[in-house]
N, CA, C and O atoms as a DFTB+ gen file, in Angstrom:
704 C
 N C O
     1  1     -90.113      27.438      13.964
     2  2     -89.318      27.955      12.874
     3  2     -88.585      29.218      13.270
     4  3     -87.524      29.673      12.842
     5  1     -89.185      29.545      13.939
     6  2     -88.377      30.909      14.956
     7  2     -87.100      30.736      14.726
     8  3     -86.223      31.105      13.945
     9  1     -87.349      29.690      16.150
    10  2     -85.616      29.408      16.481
    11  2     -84.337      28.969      15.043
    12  3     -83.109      29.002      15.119
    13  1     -85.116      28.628      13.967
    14  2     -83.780      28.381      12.983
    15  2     -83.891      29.579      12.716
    16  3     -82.756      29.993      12.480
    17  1     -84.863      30.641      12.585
    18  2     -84.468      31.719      11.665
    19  2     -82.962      32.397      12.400
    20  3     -81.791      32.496      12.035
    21  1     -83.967      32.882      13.954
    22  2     -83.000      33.151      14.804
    23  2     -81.677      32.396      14.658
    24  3     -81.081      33.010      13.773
    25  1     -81.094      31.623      14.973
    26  2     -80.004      30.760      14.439
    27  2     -79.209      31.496      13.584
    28  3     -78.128      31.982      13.918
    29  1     -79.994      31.649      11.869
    30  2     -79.403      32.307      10.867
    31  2     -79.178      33.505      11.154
    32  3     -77.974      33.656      10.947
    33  1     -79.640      34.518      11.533
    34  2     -79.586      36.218      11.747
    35  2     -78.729      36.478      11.533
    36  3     -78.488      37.227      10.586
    37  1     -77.335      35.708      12.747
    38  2     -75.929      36.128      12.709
    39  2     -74.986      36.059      11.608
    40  3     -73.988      36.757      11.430
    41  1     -75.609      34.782      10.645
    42  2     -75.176      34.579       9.014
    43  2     -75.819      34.746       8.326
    44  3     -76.621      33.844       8.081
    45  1     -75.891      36.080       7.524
    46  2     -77.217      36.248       6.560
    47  2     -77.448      35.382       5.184
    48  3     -78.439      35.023       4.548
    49  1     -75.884      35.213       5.035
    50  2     -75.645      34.338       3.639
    51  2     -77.016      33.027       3.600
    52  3     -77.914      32.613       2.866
    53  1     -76.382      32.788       4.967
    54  2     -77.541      31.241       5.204
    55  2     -78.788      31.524       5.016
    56  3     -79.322      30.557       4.472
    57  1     -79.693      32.569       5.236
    58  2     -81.193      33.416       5.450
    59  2     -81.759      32.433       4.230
    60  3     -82.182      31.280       4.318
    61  1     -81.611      33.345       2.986
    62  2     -81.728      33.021       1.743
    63  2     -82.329      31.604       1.773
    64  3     -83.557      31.552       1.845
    65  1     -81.529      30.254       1.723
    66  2     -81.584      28.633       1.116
    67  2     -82.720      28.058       2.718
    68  3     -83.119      26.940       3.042
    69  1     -82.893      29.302       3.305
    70  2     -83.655      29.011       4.311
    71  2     -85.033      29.127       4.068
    72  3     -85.964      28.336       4.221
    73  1     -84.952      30.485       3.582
    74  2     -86.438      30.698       2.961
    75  2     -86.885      29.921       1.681
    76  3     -87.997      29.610       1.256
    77  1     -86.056      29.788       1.382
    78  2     -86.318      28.335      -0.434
    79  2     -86.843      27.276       0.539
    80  3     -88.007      26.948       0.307
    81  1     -86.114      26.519       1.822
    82  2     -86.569      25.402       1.804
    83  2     -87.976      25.909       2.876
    84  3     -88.562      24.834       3.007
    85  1     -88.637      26.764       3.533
    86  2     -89.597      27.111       4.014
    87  2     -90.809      27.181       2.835
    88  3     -91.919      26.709       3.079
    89  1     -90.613      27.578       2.021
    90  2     -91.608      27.896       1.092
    91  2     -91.921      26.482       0.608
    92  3     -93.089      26.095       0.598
    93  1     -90.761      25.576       0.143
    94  2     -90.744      24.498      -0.638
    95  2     -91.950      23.901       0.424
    96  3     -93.136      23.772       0.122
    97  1     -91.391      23.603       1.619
    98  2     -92.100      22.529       2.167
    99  2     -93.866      23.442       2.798
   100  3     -94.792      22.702       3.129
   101  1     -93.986      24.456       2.842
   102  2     -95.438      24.772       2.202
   103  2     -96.395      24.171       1.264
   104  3     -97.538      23.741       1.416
   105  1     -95.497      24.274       0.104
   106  2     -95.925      24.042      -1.215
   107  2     -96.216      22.727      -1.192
   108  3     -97.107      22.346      -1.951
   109  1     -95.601      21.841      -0.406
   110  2     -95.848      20.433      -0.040
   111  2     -97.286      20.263       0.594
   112  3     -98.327      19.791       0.138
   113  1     -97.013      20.730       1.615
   114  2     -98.444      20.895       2.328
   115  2     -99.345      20.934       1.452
   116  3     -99.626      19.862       0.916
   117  1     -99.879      21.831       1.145
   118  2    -100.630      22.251       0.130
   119  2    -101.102      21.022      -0.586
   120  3    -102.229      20.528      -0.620
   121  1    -100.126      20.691      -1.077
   122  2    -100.591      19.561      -1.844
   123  2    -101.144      18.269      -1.523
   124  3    -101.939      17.578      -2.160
   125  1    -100.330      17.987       0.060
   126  2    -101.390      17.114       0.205
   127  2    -102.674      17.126       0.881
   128  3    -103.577      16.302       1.024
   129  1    -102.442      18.489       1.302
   130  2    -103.807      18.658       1.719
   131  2    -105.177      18.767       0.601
   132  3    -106.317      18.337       0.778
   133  1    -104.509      19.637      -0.817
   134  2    -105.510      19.430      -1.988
   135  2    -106.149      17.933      -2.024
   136  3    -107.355      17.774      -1.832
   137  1    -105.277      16.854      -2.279
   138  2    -105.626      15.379      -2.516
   139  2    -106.243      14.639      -1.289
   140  3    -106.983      13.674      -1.476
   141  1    -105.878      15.185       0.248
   142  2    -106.647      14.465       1.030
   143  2    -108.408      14.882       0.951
   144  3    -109.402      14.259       1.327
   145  1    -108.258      16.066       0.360
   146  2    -109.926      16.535      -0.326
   147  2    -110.657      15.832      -1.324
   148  3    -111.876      15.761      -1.478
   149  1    -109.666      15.286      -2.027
   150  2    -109.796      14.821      -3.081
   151  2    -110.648      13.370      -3.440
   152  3    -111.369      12.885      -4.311
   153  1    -110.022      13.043      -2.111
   154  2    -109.988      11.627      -1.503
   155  2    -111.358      10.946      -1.273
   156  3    -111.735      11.238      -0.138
   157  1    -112.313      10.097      -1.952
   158  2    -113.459       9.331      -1.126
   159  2    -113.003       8.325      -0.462
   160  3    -111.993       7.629      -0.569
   161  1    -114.170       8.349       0.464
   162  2    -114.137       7.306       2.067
   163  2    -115.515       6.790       1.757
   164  3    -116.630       7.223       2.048
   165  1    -115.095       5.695       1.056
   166  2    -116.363       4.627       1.028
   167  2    -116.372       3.562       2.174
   168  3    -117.474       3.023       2.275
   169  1    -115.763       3.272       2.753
   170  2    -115.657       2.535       4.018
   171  2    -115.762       3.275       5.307
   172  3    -115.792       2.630       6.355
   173  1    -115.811       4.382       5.314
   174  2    -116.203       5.404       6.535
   175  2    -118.199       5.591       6.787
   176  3    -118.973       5.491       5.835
   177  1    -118.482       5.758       7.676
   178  2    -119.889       5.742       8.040
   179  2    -119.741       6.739       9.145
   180  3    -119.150       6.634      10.220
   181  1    -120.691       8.132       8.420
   182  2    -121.129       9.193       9.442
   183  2    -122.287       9.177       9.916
   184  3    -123.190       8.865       9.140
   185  1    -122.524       9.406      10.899
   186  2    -123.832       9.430      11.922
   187  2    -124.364      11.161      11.552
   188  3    -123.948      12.299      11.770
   189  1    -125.613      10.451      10.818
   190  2    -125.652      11.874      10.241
   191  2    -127.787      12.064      11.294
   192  3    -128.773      11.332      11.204
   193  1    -127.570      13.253      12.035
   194  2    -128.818      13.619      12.437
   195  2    -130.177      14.084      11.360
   196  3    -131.348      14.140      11.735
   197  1    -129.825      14.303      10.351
   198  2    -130.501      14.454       9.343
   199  2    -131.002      13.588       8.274
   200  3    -131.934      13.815       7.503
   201  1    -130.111      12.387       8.358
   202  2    -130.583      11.767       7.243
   203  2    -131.778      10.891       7.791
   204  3    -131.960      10.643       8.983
   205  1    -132.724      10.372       6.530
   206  2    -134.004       9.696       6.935
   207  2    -133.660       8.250       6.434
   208  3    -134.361       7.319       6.830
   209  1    -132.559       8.009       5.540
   210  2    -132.333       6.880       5.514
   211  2    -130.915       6.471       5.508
   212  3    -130.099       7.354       5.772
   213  1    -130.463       5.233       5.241
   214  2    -128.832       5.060       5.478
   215  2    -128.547       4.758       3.693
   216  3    -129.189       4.487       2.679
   217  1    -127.525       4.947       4.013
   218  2    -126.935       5.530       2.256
   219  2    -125.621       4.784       2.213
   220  3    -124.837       5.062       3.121
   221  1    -125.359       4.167       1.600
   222  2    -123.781       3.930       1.220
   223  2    -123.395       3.883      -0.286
   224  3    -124.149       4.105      -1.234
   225  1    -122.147       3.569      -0.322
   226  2    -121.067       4.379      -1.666
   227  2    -120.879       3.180      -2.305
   228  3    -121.018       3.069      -3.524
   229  1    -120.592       2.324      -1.620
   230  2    -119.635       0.751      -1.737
   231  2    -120.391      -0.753      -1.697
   232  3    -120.649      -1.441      -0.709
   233  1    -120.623      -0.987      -2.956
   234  2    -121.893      -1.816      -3.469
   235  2    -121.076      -3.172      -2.309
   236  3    -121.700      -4.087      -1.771
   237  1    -120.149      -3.009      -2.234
   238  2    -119.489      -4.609      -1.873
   239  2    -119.850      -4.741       0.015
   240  3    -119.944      -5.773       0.680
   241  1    -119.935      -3.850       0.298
   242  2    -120.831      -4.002       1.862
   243  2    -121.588      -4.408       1.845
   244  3    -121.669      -5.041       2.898
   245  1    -123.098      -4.659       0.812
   246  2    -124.163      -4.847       1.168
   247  2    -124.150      -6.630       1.103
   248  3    -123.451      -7.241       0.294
   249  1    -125.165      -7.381       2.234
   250  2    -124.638      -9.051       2.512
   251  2    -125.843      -9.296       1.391
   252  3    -125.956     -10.251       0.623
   253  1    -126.670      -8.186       1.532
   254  2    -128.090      -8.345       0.638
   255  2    -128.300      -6.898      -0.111
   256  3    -128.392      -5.692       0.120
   257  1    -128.313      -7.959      -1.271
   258  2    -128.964      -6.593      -2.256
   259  2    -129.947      -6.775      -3.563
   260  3    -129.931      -7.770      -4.288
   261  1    -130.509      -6.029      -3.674
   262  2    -131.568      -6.285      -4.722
   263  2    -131.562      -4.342      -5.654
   264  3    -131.436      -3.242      -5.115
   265  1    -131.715      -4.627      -6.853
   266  2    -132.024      -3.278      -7.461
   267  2    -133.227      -2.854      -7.711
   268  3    -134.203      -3.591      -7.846
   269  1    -133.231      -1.555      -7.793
   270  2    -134.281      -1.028      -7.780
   271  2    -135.019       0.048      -8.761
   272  3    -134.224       0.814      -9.306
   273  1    -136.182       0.215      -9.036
   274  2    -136.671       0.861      -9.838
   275  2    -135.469       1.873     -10.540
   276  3    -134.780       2.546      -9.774
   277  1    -135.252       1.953     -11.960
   278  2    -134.871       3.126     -12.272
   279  2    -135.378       4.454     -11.899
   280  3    -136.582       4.464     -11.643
   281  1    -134.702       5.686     -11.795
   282  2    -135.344       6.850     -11.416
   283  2    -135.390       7.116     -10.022
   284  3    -135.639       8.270      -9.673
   285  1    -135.176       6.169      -9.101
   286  2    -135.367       6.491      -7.668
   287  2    -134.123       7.550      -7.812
   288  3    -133.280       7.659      -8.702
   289  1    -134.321       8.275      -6.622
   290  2    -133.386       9.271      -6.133
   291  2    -133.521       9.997      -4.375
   292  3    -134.497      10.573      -3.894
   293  1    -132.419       9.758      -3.838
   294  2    -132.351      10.403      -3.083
   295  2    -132.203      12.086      -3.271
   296  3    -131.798      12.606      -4.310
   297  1    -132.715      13.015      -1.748
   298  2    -132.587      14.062      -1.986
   299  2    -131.767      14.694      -0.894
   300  3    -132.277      14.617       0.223
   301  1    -130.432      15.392      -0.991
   302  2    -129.430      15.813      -0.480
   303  2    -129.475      17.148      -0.213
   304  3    -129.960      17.907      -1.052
   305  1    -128.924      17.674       1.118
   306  2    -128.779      18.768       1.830
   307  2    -128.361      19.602       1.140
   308  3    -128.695      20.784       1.218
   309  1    -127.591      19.155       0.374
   310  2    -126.860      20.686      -0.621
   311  2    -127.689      20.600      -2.241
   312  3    -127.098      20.919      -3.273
   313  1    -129.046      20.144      -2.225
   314  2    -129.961      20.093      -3.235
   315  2    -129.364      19.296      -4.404
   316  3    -129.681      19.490      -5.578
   317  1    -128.440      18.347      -3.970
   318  2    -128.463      17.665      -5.496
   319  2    -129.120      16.567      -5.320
   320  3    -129.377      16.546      -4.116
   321  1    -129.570      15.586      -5.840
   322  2    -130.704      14.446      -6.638
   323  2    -129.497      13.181      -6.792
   324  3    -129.231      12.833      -7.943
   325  1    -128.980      12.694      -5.970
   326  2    -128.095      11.540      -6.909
   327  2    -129.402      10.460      -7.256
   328  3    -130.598      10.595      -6.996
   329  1    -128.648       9.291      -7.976
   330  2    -129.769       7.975      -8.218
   331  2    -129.157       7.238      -7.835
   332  3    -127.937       7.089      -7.901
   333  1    -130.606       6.160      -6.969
   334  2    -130.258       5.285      -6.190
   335  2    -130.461       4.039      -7.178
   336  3    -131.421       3.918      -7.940
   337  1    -129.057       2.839      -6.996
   338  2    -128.791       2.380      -8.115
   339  2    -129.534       0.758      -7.143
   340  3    -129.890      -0.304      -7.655
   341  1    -129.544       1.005      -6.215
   342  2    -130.179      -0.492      -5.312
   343  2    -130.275      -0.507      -3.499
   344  3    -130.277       0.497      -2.787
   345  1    -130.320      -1.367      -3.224
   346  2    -130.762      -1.208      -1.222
   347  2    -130.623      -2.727      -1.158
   348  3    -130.738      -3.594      -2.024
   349  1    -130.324      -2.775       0.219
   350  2    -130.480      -3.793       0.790
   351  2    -129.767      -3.880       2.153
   352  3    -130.036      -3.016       2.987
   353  1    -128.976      -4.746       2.418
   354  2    -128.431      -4.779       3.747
   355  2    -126.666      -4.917       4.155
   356  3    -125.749      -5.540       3.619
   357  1    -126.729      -4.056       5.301
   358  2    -125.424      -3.894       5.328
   359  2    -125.215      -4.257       7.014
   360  3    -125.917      -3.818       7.926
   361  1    -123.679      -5.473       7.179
   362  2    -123.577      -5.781       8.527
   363  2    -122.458      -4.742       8.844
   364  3    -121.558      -4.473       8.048
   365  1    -122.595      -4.182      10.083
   366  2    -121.111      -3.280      10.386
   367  2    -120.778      -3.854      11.703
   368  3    -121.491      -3.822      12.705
   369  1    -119.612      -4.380      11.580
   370  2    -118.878      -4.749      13.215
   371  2    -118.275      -3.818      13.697
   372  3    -117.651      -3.141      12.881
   373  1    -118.181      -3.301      15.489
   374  2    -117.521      -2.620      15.886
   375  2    -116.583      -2.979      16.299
   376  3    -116.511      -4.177      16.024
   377  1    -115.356      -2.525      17.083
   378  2    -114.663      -2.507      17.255
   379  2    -114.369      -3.347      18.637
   380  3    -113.312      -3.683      19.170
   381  1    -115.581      -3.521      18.952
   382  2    -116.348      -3.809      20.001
   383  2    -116.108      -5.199      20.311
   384  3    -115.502      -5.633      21.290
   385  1    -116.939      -6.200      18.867
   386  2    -117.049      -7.442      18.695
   387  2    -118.509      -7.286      18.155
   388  3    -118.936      -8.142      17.380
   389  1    -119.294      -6.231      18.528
   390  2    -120.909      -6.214      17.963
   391  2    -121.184      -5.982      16.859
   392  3    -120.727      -4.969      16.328
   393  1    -122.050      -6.886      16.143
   394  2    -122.685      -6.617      14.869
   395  2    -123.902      -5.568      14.871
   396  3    -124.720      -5.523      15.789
   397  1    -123.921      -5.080      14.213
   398  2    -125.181      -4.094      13.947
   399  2    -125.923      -4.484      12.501
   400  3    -125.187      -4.932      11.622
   401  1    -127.072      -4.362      12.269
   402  2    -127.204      -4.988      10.484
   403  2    -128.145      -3.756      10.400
   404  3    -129.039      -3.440      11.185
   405  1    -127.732      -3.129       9.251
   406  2    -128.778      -1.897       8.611
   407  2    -129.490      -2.545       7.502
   408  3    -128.975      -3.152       6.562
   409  1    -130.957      -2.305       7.766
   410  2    -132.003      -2.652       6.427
   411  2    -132.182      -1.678       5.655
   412  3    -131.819      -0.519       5.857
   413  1    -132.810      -2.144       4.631
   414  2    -133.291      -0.777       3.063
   415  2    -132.233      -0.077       3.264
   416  3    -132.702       1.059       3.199
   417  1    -131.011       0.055       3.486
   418  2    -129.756       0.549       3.078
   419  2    -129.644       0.744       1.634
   420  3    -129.162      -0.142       0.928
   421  1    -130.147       2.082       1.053
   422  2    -129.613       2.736      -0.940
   423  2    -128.358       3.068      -0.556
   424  3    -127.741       3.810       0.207
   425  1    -128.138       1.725      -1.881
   426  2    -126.721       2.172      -2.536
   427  2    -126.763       3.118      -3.554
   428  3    -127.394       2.892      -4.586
   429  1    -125.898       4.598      -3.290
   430  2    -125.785       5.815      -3.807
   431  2    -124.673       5.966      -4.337
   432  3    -123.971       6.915      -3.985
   433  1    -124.139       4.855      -5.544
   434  2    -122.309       5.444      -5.162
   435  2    -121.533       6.650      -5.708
   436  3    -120.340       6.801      -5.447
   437  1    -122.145       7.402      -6.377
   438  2    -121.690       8.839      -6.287
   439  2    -121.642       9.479      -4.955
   440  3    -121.455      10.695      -4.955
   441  1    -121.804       8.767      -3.616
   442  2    -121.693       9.947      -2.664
   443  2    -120.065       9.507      -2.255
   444  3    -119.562       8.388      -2.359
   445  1    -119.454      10.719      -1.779
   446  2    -118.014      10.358      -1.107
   447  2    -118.045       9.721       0.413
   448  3    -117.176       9.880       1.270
   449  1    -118.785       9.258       0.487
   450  2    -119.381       8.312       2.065
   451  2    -120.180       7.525       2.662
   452  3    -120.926       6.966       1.859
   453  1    -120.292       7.335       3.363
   454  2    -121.811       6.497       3.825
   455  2    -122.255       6.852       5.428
   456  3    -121.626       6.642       6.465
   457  1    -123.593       7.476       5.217
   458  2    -124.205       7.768       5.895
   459  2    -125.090       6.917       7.085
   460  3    -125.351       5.790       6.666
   461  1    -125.505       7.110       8.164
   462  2    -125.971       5.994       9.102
   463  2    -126.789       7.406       9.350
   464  3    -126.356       8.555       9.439
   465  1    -128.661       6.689       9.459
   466  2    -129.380       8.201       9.835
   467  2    -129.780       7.841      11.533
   468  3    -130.247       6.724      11.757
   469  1    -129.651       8.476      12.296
   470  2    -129.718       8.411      13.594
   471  2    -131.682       7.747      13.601
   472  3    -132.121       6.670      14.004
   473  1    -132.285       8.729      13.089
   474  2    -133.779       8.355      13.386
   475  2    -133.738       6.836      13.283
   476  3    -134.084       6.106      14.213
   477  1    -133.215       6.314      11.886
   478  2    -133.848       5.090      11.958
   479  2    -133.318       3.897      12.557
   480  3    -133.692       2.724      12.548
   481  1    -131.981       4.728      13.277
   482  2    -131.427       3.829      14.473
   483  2    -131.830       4.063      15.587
   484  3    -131.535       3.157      16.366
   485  1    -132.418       4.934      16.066
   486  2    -133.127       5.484      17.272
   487  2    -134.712       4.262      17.359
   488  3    -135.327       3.802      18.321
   489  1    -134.908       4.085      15.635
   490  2    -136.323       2.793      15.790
   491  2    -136.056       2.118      16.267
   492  3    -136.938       1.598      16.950
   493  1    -134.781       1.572      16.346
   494  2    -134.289       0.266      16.249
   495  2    -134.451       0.100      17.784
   496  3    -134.630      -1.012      18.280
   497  1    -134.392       1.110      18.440
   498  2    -133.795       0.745      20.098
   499  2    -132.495       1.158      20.350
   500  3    -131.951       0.953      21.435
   501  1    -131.950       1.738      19.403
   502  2    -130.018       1.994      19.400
   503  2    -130.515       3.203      19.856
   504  3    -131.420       3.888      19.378
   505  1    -129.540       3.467      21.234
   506  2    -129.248       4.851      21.418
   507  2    -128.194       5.492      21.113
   508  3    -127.177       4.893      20.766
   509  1    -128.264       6.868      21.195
   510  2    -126.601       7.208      20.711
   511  2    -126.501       8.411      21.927
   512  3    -127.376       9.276      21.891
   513  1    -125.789       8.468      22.664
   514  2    -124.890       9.679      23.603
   515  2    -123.968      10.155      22.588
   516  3    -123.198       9.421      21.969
   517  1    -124.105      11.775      22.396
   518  2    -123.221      12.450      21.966
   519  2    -122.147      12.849      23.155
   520  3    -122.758      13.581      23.934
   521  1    -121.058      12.695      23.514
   522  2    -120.411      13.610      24.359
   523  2    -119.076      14.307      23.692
   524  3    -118.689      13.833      22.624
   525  1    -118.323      15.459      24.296
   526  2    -117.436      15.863      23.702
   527  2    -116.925      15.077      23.016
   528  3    -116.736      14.061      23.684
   529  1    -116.413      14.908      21.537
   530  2    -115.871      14.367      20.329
   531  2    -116.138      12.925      20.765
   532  3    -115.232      12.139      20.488
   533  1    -117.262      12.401      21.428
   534  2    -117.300      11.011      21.748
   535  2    -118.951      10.790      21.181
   536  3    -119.826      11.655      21.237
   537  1    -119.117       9.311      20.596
   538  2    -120.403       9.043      20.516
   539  2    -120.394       7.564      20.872
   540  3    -119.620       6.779      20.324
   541  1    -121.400       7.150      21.938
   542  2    -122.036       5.796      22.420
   543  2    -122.952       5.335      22.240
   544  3    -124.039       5.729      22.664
   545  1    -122.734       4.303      21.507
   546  2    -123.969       3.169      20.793
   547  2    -124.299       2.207      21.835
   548  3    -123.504       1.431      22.363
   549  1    -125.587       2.329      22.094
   550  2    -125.812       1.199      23.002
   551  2    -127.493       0.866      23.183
   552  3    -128.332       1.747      22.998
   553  1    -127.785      -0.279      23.500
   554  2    -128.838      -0.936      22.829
   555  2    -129.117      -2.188      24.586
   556  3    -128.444      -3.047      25.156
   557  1    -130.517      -1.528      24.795
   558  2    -130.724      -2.041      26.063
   559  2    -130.123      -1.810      27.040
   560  3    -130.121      -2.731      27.857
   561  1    -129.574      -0.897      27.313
   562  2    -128.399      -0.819      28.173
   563  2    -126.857      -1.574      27.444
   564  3    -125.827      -1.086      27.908
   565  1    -126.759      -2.122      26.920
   566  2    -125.488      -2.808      26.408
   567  2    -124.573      -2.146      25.228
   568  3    -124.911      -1.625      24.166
   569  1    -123.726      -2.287      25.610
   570  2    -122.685      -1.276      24.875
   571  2    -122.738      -2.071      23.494
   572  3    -122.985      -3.276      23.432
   573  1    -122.558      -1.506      22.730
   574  2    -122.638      -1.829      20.994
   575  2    -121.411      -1.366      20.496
   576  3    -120.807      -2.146      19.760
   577  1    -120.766       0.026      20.795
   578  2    -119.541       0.590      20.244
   579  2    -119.687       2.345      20.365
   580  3    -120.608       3.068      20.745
   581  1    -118.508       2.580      19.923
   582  2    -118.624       3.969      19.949
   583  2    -118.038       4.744      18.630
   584  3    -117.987       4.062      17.606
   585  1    -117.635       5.968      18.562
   586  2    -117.768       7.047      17.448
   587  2    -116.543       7.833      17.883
   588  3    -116.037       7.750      19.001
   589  1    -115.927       8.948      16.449
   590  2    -115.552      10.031      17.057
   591  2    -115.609      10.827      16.518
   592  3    -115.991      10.561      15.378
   593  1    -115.335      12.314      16.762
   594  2    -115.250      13.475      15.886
   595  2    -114.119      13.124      15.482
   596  3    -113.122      12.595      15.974
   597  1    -114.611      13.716      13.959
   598  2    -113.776      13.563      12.363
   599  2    -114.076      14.953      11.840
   600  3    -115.047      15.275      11.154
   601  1    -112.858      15.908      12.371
   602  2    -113.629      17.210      11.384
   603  2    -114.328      17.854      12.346
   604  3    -113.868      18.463      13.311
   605  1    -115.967      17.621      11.908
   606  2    -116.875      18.379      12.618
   607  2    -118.061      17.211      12.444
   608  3    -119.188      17.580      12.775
   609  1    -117.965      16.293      12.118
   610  2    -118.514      14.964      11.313
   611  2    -118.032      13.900      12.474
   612  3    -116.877      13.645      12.817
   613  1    -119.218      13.378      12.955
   614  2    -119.317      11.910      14.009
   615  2    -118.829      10.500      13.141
   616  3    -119.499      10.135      12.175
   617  1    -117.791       9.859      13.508
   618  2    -117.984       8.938      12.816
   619  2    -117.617       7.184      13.502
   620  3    -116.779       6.989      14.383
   621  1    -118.495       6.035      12.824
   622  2    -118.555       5.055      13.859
   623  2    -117.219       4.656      13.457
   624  3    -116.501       5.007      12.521
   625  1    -116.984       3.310      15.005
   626  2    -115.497       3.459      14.964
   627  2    -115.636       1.472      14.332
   628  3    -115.649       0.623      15.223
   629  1    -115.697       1.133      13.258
   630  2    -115.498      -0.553      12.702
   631  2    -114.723      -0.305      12.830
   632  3    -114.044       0.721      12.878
   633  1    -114.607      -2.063      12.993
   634  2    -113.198      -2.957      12.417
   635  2    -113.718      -2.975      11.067
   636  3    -113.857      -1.806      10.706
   637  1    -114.019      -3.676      10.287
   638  2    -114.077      -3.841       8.870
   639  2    -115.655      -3.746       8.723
   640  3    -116.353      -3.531       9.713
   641  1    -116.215      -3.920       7.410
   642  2    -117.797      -4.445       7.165
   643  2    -117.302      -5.964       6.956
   644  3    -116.151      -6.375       6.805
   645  1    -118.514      -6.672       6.994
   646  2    -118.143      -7.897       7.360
   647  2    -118.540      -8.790       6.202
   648  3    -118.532     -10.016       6.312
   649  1    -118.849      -8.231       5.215
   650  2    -118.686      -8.681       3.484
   651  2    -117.715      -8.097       2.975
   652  3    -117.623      -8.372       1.779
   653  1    -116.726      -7.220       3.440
   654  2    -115.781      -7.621       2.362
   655  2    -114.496      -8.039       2.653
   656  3    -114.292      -8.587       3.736
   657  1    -113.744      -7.898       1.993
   658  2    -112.222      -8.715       1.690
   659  2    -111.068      -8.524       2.498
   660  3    -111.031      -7.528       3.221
   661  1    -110.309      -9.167       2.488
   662  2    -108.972      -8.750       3.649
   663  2    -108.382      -7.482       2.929
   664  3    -107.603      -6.848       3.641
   665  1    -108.549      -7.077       1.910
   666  2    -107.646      -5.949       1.334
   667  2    -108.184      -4.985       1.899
   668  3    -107.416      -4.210       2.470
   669  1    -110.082      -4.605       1.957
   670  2    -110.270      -3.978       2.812
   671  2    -110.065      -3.709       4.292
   672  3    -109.719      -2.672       4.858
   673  1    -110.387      -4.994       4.810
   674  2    -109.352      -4.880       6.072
   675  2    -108.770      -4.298       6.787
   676  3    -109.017      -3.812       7.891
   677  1    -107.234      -4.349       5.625
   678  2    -106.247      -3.984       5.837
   679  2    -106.299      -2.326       5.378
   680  3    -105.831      -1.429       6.080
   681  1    -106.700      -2.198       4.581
   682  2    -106.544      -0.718       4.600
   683  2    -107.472      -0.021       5.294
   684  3    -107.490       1.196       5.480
   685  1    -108.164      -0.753       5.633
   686  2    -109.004      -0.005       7.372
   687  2    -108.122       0.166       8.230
   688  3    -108.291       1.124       8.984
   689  1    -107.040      -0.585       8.391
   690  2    -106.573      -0.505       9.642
   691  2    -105.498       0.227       9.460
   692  3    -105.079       1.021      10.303
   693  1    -104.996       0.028       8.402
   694  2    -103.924       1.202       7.981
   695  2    -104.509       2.284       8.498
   696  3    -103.909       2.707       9.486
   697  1    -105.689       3.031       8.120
   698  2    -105.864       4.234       7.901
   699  2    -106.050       5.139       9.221
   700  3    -106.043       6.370       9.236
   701  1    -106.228       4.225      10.401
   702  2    -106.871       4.347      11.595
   703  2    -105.285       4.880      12.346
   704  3    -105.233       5.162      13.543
């Protein structure tokens, strides 16, 4: 932006409709940065080191589901209590071609995401390599898929979940 200001110097008249449209397109920013906050990612899955179980948002992932006691509740890092409305199972394909299937998966859908807890993929035999903004899933030696930094947040890299619809799909792939 330098260089247009510079540009103008020599015509001050111009300065002025310069700084209107600098500010304007701020004000833009802004805004979409408010709404990309705004925004839930129920089709996103973070590799979270903390969690003890896997959590998702988006009842339509699960291939199996059953509900569950009223009153259950998960308990969250920033101390809130959501309720867990059911569990069951969720297939995630990578990008790869590999299926992965998560069990006792609570569906939480007040959360803005879905969580994958490392421990209880670590039972499984899944390892995970963290490396710079990179994460590797792999299982016996065999590659399964990988991850990336999102933010400050690991996240796996699907093609789709493999219960739901082409609309999802497609706006997976859009988004990528």
């Amino acid at each position: 932006m330098s260089l247009i200001i510079n540009n103008y110097i020599s015509d001050l008249s111009k300065l002025k409709p310069l700084v209107h449209l600098i500010e304007d397109l701020y004000e833009m920013i802004a805004a979409v940065v408010s709404k990309i906050n705004l925004v839930e990612n129920d089709i996103e899955w973070i590799v979270d080191t903390c969690a003890s179980k896997h959590l998702c948002a988006n009842r339509e992932m699960f291939t199996k589901f059953e509900n569950v006691v009223e009153g259950e509740q998960v308990y969250m890092g920033n101390s809130s209590n959501p309720e867990v409305l059911g569990k069951g199972k969720i297939l995630l394909k990578f990008t790869s071609g590999k299926i992965i299937a998560l069990n006792n998966v609570l569906y939480v859908p007040v959360l803005r995401g879905n969580l994958i807890s490392c421990g209880l993929l670590n039972k499984t035999d899944i390892k995970l390599v963290f490396e710079y903004e990179k994460l590797v899933l792999s299982h016996n030696g065999n590659y399964i898929g990988k991850g990336f930094l999102s933010g400050r947040l690991f996240v796996i890299d699907i093609v789709s979940n493999v219960s739901t619809s082409a609309y999802t799909i497609e706006s997976l792939m859009v988004k990528r």
